[in-house]
C-alpha positions as CSV (number, residue, x, y, z in Angstrom):
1,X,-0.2,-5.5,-14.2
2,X,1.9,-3.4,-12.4
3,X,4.1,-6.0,-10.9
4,X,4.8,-7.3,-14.3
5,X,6.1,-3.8,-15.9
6,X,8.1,-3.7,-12.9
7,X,9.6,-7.3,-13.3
8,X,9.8,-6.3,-17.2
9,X,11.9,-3.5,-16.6
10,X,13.9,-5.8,-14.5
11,X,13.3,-4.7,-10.9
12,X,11.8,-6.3,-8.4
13,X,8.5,-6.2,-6.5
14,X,8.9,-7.3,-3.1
15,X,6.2,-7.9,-0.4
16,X,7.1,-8.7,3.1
17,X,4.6,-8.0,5.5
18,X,0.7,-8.8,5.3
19,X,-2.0,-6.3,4.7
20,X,-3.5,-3.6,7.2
21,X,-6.5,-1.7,7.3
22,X,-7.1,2.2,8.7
23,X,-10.9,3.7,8.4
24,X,-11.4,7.3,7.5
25,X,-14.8,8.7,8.6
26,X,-16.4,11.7,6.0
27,X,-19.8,13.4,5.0
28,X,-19.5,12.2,1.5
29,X,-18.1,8.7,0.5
30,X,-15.2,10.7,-1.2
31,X,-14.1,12.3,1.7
32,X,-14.4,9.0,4.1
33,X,-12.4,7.3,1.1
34,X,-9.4,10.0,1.2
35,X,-9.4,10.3,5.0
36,X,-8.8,6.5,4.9
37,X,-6.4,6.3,2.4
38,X,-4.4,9.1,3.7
39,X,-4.5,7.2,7.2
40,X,-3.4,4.0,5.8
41,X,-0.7,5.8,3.5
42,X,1.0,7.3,6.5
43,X,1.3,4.3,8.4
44,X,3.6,2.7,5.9
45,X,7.2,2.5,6.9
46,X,9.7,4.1,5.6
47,X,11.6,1.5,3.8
48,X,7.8,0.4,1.8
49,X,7.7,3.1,-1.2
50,X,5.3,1.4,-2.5
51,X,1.1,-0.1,-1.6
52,X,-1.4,-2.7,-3.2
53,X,-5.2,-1.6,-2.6
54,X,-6.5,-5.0,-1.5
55,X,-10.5,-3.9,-0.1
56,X,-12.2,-1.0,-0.5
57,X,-15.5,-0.5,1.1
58,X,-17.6,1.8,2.0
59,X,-20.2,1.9,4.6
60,X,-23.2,4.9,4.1
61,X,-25.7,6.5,7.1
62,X,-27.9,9.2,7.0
63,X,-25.6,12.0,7.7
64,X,-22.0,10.0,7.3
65,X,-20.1,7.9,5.4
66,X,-16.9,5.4,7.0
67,X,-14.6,3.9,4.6
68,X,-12.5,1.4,5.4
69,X,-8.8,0.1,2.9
70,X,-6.7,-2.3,3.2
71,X,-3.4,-1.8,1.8
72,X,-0.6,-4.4,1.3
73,X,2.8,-2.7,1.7
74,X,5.5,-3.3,-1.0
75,X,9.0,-2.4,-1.8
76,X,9.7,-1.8,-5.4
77,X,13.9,-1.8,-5.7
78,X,16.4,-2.8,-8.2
79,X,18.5,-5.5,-6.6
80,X,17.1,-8.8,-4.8
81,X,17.9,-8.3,-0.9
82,X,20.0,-11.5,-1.5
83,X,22.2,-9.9,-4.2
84,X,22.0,-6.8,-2.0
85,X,24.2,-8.6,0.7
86,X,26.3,-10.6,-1.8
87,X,27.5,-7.3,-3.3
88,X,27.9,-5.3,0.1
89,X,29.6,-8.3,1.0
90,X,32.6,-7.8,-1.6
């Protein structure tokens, strides 16, 4: 859904590399959950500004929780990179 507001407002949703998971380790399943996202959200690159939650899950013990995402990096920009270089180009 959100790649199609994005598309509808005429920008574009680009996705060049695959998905990568980080694990975040917590006493409850929320804090396992954040410690994981904020993992995963740190090891984006600079030039992503943007992530797609592919898996969540969440694994329970008696006195822990480990949560594991994996997050698809995305670029969310105005231009195409081809009409990027055709208009740096003149």
């Amino acid at each position: 859904m959100f790649g199609t507001m994005i598309r509808f407002a005429g920008w574009h949703f680009v996705h060049l590399q695959e998905s990568y998971s980080r694990s975040g380790v917590g006493l409850s399943r929320d804090e396992a959950i954040y410690e994981a996202l904020a993992r995963a959200l740190k090891g984006l690159r600079m030039h992503f500004n943007a992530a797609e939650l592919e898996t969540l899950e969440v694994y329970s013990y008696p006195v822990f929780h480990i949560a594991t995402v994996s997050l698809r990096p995305r670029r969310v920009q105005q231009h195409t990179s081809l009409e990027m270089a055709q208009s740096d180009a003149t």
